[in-house]
C-alpha positions as CSV (number, residue, x, y, z in Angstrom):
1,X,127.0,51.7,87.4
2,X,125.8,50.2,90.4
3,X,122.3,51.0,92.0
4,X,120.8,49.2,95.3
5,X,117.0,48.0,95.2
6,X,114.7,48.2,98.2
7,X,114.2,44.6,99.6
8,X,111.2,45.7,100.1
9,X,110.2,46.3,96.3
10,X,108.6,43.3,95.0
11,X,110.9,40.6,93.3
12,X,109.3,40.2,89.5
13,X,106.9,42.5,89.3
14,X,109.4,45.3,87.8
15,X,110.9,43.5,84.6
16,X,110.3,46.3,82.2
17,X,113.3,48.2,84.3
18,X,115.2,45.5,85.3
19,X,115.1,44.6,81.2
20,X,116.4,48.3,80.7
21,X,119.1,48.1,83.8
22,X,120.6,45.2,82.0
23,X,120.3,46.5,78.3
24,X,122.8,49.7,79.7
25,X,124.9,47.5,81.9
26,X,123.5,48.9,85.4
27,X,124.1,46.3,88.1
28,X,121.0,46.0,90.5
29,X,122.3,44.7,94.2
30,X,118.7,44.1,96.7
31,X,119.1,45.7,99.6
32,X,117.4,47.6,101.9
33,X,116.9,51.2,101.6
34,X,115.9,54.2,104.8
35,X,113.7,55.2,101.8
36,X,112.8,54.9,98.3
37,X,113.0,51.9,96.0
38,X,116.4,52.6,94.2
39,X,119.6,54.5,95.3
40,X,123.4,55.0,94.2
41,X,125.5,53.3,96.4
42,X,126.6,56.1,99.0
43,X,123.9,58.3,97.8
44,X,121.5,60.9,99.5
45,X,119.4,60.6,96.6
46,X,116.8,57.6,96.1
47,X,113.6,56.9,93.4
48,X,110.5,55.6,94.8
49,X,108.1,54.2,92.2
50,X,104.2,54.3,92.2
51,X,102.6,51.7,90.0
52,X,99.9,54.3,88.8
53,X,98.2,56.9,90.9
54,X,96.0,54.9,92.4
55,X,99.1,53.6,94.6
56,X,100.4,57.3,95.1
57,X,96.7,58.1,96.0
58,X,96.7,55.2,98.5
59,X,100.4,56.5,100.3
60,X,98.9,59.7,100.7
61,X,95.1,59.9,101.3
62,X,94.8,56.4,102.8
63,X,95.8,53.8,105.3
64,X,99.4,54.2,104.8
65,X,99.6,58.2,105.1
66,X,101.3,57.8,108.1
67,X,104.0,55.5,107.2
68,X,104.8,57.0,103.6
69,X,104.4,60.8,105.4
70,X,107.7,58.9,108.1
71,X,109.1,58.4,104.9
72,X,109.2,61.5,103.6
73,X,110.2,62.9,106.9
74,X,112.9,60.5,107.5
75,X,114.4,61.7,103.9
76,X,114.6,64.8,104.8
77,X,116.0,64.2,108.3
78,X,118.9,62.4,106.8
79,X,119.6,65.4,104.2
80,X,118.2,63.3,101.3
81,X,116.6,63.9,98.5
82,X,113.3,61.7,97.4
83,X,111.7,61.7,94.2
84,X,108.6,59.6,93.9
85,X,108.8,58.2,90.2
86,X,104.5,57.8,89.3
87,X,104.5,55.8,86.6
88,X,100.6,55.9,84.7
89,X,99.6,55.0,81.1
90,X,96.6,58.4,81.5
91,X,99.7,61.0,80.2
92,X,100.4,62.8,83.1
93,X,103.1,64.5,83.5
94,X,103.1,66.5,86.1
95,X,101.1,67.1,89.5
96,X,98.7,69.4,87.8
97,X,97.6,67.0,85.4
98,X,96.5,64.8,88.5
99,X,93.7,67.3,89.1
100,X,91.6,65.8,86.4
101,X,92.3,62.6,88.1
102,X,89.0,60.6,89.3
103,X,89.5,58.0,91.8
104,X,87.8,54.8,90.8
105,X,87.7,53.9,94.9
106,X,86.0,57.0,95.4
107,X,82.6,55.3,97.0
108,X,84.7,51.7,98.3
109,X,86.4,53.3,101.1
110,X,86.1,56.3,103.8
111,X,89.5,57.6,103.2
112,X,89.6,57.8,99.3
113,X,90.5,61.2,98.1
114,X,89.9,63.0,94.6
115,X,92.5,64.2,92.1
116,X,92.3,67.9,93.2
117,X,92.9,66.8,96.7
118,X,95.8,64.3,96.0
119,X,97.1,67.1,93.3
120,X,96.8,70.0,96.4
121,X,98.1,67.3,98.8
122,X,101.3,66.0,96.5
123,X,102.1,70.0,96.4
124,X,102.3,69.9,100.6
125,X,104.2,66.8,100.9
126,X,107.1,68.6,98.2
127,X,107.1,71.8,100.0
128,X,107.1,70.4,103.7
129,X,109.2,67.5,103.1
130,X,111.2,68.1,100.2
131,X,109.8,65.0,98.4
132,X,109.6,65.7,94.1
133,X,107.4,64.1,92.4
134,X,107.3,63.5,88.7
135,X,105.6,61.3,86.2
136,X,106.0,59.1,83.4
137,X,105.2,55.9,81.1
138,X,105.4,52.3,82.6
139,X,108.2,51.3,79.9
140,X,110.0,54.7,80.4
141,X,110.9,54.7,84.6
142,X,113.7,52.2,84.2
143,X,115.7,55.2,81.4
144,X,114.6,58.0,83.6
145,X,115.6,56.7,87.3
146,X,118.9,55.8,85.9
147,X,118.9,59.4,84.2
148,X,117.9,60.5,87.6
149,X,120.7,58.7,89.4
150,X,123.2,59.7,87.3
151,X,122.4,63.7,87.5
152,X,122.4,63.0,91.6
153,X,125.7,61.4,91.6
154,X,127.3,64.1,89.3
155,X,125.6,66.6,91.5
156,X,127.2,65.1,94.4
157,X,130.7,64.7,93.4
């Protein structure tokens, strides 16, 4: 299998998937992506990762609303499919658990939002745009985006 990586999607900060791409023979080719961070070749279907929720509370109740909302848009404009992969060592699992979420920014900047917000907001973005999100350990989004992939491509076919 061969999957693309956004240029844009920093070089060496992602080695615990890269480790796993290698350990199930997955070839990674760097190149850039409409959306998303990682995409079959010829595929409608592409993974965005989050660090943590802090980044995917920063995309959508901060400075770059407008640009990941474009994002999203642009996804579904091209008849894709994005799933934003949110990967957090608190256990959550699913936009509900963000709810209890409490946003260490909360007093450092005007534009910081609350779990319940980003939880309410998340559910928006999925029903306006398409976009899915779902959740999961650092050391388990290189299994599941190739997981993922794979289900996309077969879907596809």
């Amino acid at each position: 299998m061969v999957i693309i990586e956004d240029t844009r999607q920093q070089a060496g900060k992602h080695i615990l998937k890269h480790e796993y791409f290698a350990s199930e023979g997955v070839e990674v080719f760097r190149n850039k992506l409409p959306f998303g961070d990682y995409a079959l070749w010829g595929s409608v279907t592409a993974v965005d990762t989050k660090a943590n929720v802090d980044e995917i509370a920063m995309n959508i109740g901060g400075k770059e609303h407008a640009r990941f909302r474009e994002e999203c848009k642009l996804a579904r404009r091209l008849g894709g499919q994005l799933i934003i992969l949110v990967e957090n060592e608190l256990g959550y699992r699913c936009i509900d658990d963000v709810e209890a979420w409490v946003n260490p920014n909360v007093n450092k900047t005007a534009r910081s939002i609350e779990g319940p917000r980003l939880a309410t907001a998340m559910r928006t973005m999925s029903e306006r745009y398409g976009v899915q999100f779902m959740f999961c350990a650092p050391e388990e989004s290189g299994a599941i985006i190739i997981n993922l992939l794979k289900k996309r491509e077969e879907n596809e076919r």
